[in-house]
N, C-alpha and C positions, 0 to 999 in steps of 0.2 A: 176491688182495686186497692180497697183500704190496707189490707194485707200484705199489698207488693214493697220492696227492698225501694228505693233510689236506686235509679242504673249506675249515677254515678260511683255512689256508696259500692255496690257490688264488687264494680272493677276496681276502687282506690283509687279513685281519681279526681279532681276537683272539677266541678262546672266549666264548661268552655276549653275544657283539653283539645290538643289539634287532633288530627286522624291518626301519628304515628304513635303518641301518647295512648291513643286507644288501644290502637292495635299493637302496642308491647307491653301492656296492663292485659289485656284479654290472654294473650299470648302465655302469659305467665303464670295468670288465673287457671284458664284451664288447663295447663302441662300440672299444676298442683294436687288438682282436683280430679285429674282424670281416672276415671273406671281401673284401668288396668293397672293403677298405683296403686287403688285400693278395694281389690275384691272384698265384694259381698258388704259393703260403708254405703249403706243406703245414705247416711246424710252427707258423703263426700260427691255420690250421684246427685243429691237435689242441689247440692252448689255447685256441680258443674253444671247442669240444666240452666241453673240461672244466673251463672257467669254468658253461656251461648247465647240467653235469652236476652240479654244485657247487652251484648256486643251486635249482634242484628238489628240493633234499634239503632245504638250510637255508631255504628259505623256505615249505616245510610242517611247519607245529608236530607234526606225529605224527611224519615221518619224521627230524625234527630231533632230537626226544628219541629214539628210538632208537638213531639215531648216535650221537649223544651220550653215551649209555650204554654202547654195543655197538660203535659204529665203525664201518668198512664191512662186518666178519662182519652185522651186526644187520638190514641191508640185505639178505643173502643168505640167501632162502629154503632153502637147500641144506645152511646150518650150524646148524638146527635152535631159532635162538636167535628175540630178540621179533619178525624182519620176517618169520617164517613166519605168523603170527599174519594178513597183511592180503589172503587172497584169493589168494596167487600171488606172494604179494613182489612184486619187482621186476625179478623173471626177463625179458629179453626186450625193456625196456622202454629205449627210444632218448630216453633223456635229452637230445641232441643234439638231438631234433625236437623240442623242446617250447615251446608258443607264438612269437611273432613280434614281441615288445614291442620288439625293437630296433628294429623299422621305425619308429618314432618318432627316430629317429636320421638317417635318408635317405628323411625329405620325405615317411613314411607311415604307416600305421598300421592294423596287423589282418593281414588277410593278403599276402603274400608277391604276389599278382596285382597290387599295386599301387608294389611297388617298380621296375617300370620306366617310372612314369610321372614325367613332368618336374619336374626338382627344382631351387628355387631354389640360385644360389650362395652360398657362403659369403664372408660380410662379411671388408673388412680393417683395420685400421687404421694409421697411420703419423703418426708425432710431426714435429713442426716449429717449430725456434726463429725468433725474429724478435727483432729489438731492439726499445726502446722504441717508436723512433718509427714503425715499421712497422708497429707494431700499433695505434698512435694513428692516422695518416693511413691505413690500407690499402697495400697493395701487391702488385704480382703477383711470384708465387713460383714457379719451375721446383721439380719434384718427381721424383723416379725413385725407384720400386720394383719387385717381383717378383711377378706374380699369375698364377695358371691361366687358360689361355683353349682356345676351342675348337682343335683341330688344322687348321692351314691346310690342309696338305694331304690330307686325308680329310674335312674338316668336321664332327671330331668323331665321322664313324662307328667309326672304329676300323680300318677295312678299307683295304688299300691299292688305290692308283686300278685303275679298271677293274674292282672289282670292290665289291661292297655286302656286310654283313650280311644273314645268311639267320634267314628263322623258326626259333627253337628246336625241333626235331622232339619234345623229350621232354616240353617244356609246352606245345607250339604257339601259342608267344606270348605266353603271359599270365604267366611268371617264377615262376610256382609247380605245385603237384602233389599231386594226393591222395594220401597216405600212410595204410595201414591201423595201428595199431599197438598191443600188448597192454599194458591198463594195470594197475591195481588192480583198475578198474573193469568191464574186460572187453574185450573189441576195441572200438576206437573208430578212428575216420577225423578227420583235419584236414590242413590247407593246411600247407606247408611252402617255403622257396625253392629253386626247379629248381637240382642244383649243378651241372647242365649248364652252362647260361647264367648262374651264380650270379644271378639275378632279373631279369636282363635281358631275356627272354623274345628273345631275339637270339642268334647266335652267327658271329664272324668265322673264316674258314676261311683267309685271307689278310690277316694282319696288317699294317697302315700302320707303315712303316719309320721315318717321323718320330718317331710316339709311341707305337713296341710295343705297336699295337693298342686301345690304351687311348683314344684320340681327344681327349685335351689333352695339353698341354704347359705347362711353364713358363717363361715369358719376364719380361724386362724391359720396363718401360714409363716414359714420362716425358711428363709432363703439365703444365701453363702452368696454376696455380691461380691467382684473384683473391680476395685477404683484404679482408674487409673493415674500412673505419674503426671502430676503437673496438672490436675484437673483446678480448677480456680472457684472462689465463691462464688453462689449461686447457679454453677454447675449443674449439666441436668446427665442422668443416666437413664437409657429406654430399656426395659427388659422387656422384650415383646411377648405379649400373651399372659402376663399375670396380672392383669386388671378381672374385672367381674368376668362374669359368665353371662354371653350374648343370649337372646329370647328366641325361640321357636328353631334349636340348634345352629345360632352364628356362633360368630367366634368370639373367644374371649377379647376383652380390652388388654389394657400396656398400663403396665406401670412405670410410672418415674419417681425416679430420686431423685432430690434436692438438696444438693451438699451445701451445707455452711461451713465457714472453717474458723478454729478458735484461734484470737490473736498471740502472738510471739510474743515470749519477753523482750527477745534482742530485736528480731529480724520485722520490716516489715515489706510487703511483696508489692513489687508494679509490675502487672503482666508475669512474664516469666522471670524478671529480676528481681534481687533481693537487695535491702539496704539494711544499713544501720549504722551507730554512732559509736565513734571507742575513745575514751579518755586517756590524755596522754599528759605527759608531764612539761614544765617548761625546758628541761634540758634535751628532752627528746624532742623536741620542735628546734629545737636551735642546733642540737649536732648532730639531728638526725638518726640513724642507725637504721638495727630492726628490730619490730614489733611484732606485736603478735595479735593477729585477723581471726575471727570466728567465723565460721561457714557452718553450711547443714552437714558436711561429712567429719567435722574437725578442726580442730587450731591449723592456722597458716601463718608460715612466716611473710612478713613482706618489708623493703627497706625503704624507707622513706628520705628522701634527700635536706641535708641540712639547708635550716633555713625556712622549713617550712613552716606555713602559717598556720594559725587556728581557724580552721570552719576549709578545709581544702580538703576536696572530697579526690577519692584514688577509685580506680577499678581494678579487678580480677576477672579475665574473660572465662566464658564457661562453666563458674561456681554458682551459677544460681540455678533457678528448677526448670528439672525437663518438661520440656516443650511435649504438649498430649500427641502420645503415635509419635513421635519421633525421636533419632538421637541424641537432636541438638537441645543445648542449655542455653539460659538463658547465664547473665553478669550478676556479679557482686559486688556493689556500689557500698564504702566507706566512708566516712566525714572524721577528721581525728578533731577533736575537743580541747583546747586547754583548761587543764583541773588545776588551779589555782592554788597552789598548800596551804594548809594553815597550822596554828601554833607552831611554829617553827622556831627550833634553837637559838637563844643571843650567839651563839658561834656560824648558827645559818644564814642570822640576818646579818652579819658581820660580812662576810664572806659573798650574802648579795648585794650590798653597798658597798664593797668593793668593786665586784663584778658591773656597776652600775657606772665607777667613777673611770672603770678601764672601756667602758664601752663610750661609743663616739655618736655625734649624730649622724654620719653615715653611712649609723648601723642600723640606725632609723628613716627608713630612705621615705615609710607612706607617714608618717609621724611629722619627720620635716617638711613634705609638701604640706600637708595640712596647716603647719603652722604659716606656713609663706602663704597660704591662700585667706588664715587671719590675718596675718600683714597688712596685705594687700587691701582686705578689707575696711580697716580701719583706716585705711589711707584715703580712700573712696571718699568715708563719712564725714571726714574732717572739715 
């Protein structure tokens, strides 16, 4: 017993974990460890053995608290101590066989006969920047990444040419095996996976040189996506079927892209709308006219009404980015700015101290309330 791991230690878990803590520490142990991530990793098999041998303790309240008390003596019917107490201990008893719950990991579930039937691939995903305007009008985008696919030259059997996978003679095909085994409970019988074929119910006797028997491979790949108008950040595109290459002939997985989009000098985006800010002058706020608006297709004229204020935002309906799959746009939201001059001529500043002595306070209609509301105030204080 001197030999043996901490169960805790095994799974990464501290003393006194609840059940769910167990069971998604185990759950994650053995999907790491399992056999058929790592053919022929003898020391990947002896820590999955006793990751399962780990999880059968701590995940039965009787045999947890004994542990827990006693440690692995308390487990052994031999040292007289509490696991003499349950029938036979634990003498005997192949920890390592017990149930098949990972098969929910590889596309199955229950027993072991069903882990060599065709397993979807696993999905991929991959990010892609675009500027503004690309994400605004659409565009096509080259893509290259890294996925599993089946092995050209075997077609994914595993075997090299000339020759095929034979039926597993130990399960005769079906990737599992009845095992007799001594429990608490007394001899019992259940399904476990053939570690002939580790559950493939198959076995190659002449390995495909391409991909050591394994029948994929990892390649590169480069694909011509089309974005579309109006797509927004964090955006997701599905190209169905270029994820991995599924197990025992499923289908492949999907890939997605992940659009980012780089920010505007001018523009910046809500929803399908666009805004931004344009610096105007003090005469063009006081008589008005027209100006000149930016948008994603071009300058626009627009007239703005004398009188207008600084921080008085305008719209343009229709100028901003199309809406995804449809024809509608979204607005163009503007704010004009007053840019304040500087170093200005003695015949400029002549001429606004003029302009200052010809103007009235009536010209100042939020200026004069303001003052009337300090009026007012200091009258209060007094």
């Amino acid at each position: 017993m001197a030999d043996k791991r901490d169960y805790y230690e095994v799974l990464g878990i501290d003393k006194g974990a609840d059940a769910e803590t167990i069971k998604k520490a185990y759950r994650k142990m053995a999907k790491q460890y399992h056999p058929d991530l790592h053919p022929g990793d003898a020391d990947a098999e002896a820590m999955f053995k006793e990751v399962n041998e780990a999880y059968a303790v701590l995940s039965d309240d009787e045999k947890k608290q004994i542990y827990d008390q006693y440690g692995h003596e308390g487990l052994d019917p031999s040292s007289g101590m509490g696991g003499g107490g349950f029938g036979g201990g634990f003498g005997g008893f192949d920890f390592g066989d017990l149930g098949d719950i990972f098969g929910s990991f590889f596309g199955g579930g229950g027993g072991g006969s069903r882990r060599n039937a065709p397993q979807r691939g696993e999905d991929l995903s991959l990010r892609l920047t675009l500027t503004f305007e690309e994400a605004a009008f659409g565009c096509k985008k080259e893509i290259n990444y890294s996925r599993i696919e089946a092995c050209g030259e075997c077609a994914g059997s595993g075997a090299a040419k000339g020759t095929s996978p034979e039926t597993c003679s130990r399960c005769r095909g079906t990737g599992s095996v009845t095992v007799t085994q001594r429990t608490m409970f007394g001899m019992m019988q259940s399904q476990k996976q053939c570690e002939a074929c580790r559950g493939r119910g198959k076995t190659v006797k002449t390995p495909c040189k391409n991909c050591n028997g394994k029948g994929y491979v990892k390649l590169s790949k480069r694909l011509d996506v089309s974005i579309p108008a109006g797509i927004d950040n964090g955006g997701r595109i599905c190209l169905r079927g270029q994820g991995n290459a599924g197990a025992n002939g499923g289908s492949y997985g999907d890939l997605y892209i992940i659009v980012a989009i780089r920010p505007h000098d001018i523009f910046e985006r809500e929803n399908y709308n666009i805004k931004c800010e344009i610096p105007v002058s003090y005469s063009e706020l006081v008589l008005g006219g027209e100006i000149e608006v930016p948008s994603l297709e071009g300058m626009l004229k627009y007239s703005i009404p004398e009188g207008t204020q600084s921080g008085t935002r305008f719209v343009i309906r229709g100028k901003g980015i199309t809406k995804v799959n449809s024809r509608e746009h979204g607005d163009l939201y503007f704010t004009v700015i007053l840019e304040t001059p500087k170093n200005l001529s003695q015949e400029a500043k002549e001429a606004l101290r003029h302009f200052a002595e010809l103007c009235e306070n009536t010209n100042y209609t939020k200026r004069q309330r303001f003052m009337d509301k300090l009026a007012n105030l200091f009258k209060k204080n007094k």
